[in-house]
C-alpha positions in Angstrom: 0.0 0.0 0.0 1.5 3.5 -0.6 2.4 5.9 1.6 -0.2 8.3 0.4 -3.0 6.3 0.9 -1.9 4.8 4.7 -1.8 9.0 5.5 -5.5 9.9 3.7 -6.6 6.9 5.4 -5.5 7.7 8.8 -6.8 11.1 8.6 -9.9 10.1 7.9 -10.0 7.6 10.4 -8.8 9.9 13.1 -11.2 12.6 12.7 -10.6 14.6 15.9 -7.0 14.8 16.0 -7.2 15.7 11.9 -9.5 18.6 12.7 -7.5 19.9 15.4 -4.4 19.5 13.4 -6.5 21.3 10.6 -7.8 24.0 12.9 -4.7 25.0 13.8 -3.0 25.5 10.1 -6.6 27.2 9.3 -6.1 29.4 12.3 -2.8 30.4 12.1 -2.9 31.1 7.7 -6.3 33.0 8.0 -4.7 35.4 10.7 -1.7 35.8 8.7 -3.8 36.1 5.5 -6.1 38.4 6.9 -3.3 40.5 8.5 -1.1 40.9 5.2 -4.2 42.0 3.4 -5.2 44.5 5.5 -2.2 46.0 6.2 -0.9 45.8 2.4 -4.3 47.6 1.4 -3.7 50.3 4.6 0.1 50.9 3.1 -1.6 51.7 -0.1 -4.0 53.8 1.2 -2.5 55.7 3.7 0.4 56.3 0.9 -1.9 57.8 -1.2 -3.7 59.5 1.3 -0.2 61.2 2.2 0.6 61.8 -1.3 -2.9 63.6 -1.8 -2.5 66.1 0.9 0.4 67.3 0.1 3.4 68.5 -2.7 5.9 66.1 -2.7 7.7 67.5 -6.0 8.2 71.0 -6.5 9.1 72.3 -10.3 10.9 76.3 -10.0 13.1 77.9 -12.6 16.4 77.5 -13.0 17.0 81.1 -12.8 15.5 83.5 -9.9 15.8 86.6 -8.0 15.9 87.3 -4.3 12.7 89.4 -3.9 10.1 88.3 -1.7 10.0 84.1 -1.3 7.1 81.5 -0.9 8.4 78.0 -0.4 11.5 79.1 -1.6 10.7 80.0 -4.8 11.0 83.8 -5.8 8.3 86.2 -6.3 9.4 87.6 -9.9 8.6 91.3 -11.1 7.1 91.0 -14.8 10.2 91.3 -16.2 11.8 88.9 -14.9 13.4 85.6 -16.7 12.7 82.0 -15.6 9.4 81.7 -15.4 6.7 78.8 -17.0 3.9 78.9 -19.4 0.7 77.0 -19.2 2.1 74.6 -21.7 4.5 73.6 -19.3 1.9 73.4 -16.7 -0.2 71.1 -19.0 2.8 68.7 -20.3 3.5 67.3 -16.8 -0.1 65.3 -17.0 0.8 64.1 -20.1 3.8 62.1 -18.8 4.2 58.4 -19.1 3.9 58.6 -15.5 0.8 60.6 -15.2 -1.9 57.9 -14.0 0.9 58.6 -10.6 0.0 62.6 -10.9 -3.1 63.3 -8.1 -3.3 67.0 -8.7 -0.7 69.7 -10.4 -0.7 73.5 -8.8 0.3 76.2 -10.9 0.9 79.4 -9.2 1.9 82.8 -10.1 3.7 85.2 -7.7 4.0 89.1 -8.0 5.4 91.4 -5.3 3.2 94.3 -4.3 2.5 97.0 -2.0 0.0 98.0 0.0 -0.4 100.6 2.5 3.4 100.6 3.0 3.8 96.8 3.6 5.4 94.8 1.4 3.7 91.0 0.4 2.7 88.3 -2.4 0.2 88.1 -4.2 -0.3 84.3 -5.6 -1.9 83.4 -8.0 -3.5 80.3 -7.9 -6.4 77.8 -8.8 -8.4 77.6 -5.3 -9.8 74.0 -6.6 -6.5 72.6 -6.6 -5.1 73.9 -3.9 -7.8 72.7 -1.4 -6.7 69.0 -3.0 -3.0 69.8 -2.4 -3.5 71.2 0.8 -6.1 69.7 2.9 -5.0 70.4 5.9 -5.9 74.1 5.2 -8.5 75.6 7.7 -10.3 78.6 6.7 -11.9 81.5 8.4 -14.7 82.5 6.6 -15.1 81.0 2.8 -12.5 79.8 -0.3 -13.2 82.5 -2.8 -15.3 81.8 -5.9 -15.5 85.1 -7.9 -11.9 86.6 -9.7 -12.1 89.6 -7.8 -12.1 87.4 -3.9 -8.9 86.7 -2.1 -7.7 84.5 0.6 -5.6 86.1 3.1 -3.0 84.8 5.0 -3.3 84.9 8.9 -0.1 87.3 9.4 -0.9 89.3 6.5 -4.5 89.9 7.7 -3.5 91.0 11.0 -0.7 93.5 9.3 -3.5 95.1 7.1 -6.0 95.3 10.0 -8.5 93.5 7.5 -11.1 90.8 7.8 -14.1 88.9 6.0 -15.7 91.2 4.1 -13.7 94.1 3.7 -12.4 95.5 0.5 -8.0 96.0 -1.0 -7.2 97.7 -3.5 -4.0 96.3 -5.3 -2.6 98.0 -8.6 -5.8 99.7 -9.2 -8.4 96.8 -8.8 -10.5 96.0 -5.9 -10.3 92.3 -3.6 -13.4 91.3 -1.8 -11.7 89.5 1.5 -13.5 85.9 1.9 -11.8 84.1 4.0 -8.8 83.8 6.5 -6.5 81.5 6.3 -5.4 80.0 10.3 -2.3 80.0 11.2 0.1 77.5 9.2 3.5 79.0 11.2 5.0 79.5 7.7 5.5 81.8 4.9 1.9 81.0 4.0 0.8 83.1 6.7 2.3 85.9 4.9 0.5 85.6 1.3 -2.5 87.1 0.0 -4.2 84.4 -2.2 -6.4 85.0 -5.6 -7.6 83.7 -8.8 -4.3 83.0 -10.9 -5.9 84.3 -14.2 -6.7 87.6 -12.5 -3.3 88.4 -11.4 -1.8 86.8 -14.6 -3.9 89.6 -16.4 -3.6 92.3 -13.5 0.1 92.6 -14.2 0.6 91.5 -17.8 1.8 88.4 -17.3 -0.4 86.6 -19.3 0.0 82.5 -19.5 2.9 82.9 -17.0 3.7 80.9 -14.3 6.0 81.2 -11.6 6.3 77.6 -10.2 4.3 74.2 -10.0 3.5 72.2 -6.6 2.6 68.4 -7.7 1.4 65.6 -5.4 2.1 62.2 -7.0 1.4 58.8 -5.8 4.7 57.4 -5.2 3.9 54.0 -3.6 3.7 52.7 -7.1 6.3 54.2 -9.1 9.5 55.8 -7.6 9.1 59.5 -7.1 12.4 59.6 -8.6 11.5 58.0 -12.1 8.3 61.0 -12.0 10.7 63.9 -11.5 13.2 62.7 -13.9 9.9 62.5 -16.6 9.1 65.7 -15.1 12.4 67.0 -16.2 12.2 65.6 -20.2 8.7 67.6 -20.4 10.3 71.0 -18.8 14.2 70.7 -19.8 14.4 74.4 -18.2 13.1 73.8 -15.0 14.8 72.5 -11.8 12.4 69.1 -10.6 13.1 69.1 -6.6 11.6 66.1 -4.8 10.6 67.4 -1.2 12.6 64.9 0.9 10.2 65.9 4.3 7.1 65.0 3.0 8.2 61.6 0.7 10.3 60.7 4.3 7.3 61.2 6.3 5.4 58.6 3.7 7.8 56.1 3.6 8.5 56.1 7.4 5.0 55.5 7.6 4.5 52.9 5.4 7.6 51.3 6.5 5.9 50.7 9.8 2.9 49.1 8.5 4.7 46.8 6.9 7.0 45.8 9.5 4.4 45.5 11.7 2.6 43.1 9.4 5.9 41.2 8.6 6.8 40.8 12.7 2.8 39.7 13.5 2.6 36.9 10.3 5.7 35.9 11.5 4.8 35.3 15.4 1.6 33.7 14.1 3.3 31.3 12.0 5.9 30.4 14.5 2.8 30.1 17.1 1.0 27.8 14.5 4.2 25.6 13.8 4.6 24.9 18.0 1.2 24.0 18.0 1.2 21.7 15.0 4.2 19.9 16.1 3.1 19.5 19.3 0.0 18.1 18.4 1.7 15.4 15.5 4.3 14.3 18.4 1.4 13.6 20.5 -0.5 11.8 17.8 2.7 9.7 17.0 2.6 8.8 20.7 -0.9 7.1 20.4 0.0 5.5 17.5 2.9 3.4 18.5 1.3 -0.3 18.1 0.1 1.1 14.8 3.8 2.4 13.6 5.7 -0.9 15.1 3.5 -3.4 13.6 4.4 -1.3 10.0 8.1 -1.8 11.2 7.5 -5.5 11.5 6.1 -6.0 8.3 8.3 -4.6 6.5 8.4 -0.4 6.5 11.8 1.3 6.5 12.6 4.2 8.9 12.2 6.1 5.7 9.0 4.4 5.2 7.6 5.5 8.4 9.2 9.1 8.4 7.3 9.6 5.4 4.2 8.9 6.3 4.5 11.4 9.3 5.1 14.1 6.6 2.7 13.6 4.4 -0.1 13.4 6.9 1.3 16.9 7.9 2.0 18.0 4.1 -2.0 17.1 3.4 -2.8 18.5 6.2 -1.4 21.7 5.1 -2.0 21.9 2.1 -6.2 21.1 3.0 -5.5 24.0 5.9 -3.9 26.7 3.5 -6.6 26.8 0.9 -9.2 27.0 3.6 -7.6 29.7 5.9 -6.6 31.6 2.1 -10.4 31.9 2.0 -11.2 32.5 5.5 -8.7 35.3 5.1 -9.4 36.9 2.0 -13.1 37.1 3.1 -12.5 38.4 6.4 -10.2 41.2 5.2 -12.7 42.0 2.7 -15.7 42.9 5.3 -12.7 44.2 7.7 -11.9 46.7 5.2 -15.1 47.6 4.6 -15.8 48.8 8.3 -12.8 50.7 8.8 -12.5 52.1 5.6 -16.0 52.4 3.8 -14.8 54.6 0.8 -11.7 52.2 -0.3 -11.5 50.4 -3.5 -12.6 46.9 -3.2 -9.6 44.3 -2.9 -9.1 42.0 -5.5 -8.9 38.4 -4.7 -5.5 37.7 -6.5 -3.7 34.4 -7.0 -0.9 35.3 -6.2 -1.2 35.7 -2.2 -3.3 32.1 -2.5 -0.4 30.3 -3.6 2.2 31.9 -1.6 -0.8 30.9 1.3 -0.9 27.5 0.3 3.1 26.9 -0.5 3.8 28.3 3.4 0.9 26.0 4.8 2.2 23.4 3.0 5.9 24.0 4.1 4.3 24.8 7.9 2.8 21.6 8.1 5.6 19.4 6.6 8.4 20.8 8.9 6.3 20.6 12.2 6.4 17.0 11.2 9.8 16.8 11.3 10.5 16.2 15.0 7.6 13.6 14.8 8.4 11.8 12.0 12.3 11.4 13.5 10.4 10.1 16.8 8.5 7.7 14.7 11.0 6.3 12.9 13.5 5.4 16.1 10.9 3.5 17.1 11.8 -0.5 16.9 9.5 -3.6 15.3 11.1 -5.8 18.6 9.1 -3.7 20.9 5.7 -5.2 19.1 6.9 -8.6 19.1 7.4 -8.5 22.4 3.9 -7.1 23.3 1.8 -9.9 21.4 
């Protein structure tokens, strides 16, 4: 009789110690299952979600003054060299790249004066900069009309002006929306409005001074974007924000060695268990494995016959808690984050589920099968 069918055969037979044996492999790869798919779809997630709410490449001129900065780019005079078109603006979505690109913000910067203080006026489209900048808290409302600004909170304080009073800059009258609260940066200092107004307020039609871009780097490297950046505007000096993509990957990083260090603990858990269970079994089956001796089964024999009752029993145990898993990180995802994309149930992580099952169940036979194979025909002989 082969050594496959003594194992299915004493599985069947021993239906409690199979189930718990089972059990525990289901257990342990439906946890780790579970676990890694969570966690894998949080890293994704949470990446984006830090890629979304903030620039993490900034695209300036090569070339730049030292008037007045915001986020260290220069605040050019309408003369002045070194500064975009909308072309350039539009080119960066049209990247090989671009399905990486969340949101581009053009902005246009021009120094000006206003009852003897000295500020920026930015330019800039308020629907893209809410994306870009979520974090953003506003006193009052994000202007809607080309002649509403946004003021920064330093800047409103300077000017003594609030919602709903009226500046006059270069001639042309600002309704005052909204308030920006206090960032502790430049920001502060900035008076915000609609970048096609100031574009034609100065005479700097189809200008643009610099271009904040939030890109989804947990799928490409943000290097490979800026370099494709860089082919689109040759003139322009791509600078990845190293803050912001450390603060991602730092992140991320710890979601994913937190899921590595908890799969692995389970496992470990699963294999103890497992083995434990299989050196017990051998135990109780002593007569059974003795009388094989006598009639004939090798060491070998008998070791693999311990192994292959744990290899089936993996194997049985992987594509169950692959299933288990999947399903329960499917509704687990769906209560703690209602608005994510659904998972897909790939092939992938099954095999890689049932491979390590497999492997777990095989190797927690190991010490078992070596017990069961010491063991000696004589000692039967001597019991009949």
């Amino acid at each position: 009789m082969k050594i496959e069918t003594i194992a299915l055969k004493h599985l069947l037979r021993s239906k409690k110690q199979f189930f718990i044996l089972f059990a525990s492999i289901v257990l342990s790869m439906t946890l780790a299952v579970l676990l890694f798919v969570v966690v894998d779809k949080l890293k994704t997630d949470a990446g984006n979600s830090f890629d979304e709410i903030g620039a993490n490449i900034l695209v300036v001129p090569e070339t730049s003054s030292r008037d007045l900065t915001y986020e260290s780019v220069t605040a050019h005079n309408s003369n002045n060299r070194g500064v975009f078109s909308s072309r350039d603006y539009i080119s960066i979505n049209t990247i090989e790249r671009r399905d990486n690109i969340a949101t581009v913000a053009p902005k246009i910067l021009q120094p000006v004066s206003y009852q003897n203080l000295d500020f920026i006026l930015a330019g800039i489209y308020f629907q893209f900069e809410k994306e870009i900048k979520k974090w953003w808290r506003i006193e009052g409302e994000w202007p809607f009309r080309e002649n509403e600004v946004l003021l920064g909170y330093k800047i409103a304080g300077s000017l003594n002006e609030k919602n709903g009073d009226e500046l006059l800059i270069s001639g042309k009258s600002f309704l005052v929306t909204g308030i920006l609260t206090e960032q502790g940066t430049e920001e502060d200092e900035i008076v915000y409005a609609n970048i096609m107004t100031v574009q034609n307020l100065f005479g700097l039609e189809d200008k643009i001074s610099f271009i904040e871009v939030a890109a989804y780097c947990t799928t490409c490297p943000i290097e490979e974007i800026a370099r494709q950046i860089s082919e689109k505007i040759p003139d322009a000096s791509v600078i990845i924000m190293a803050e912001a993509v450390k603060t991602r990957e730092n992140t991320i990083d710890k979601f994913a060695s937190f899921s590595i260090v908890f799969s692995v603990v389970i496992l470990i858990l699963g294999f103890a268990i497992v083995s434990l269970m299989m050196i017990t079994s051998v135990n109780h089956r002593t007569k059974e494995i003795e009388i094989l001796r006598s009639i004939g089964y090798r060491k070998a024999h008998i070791a693999d016959l311990i192994l292959v009752e744990g290899a089936i029993t993996g194997l049985l145990g992987g594509i169950a808690g692959y299933l288990i898993g999947m399903s329960g990180a499917v509704q687990t995802i769906k209560a703690i984050m209602p608005a994510a994309s659904n998972i897909k149930w790939d092939m992938i992580p099954a095999v890689y589920a049932i491979l390590i099952s497999t492997l777990l169940g095989v190797l927690s036979g190991i010490i078992p099968a070596v017990k069961a194979a010491s063991m000696e025909p004589i000692e039967s002989i001597k019991r009949i």
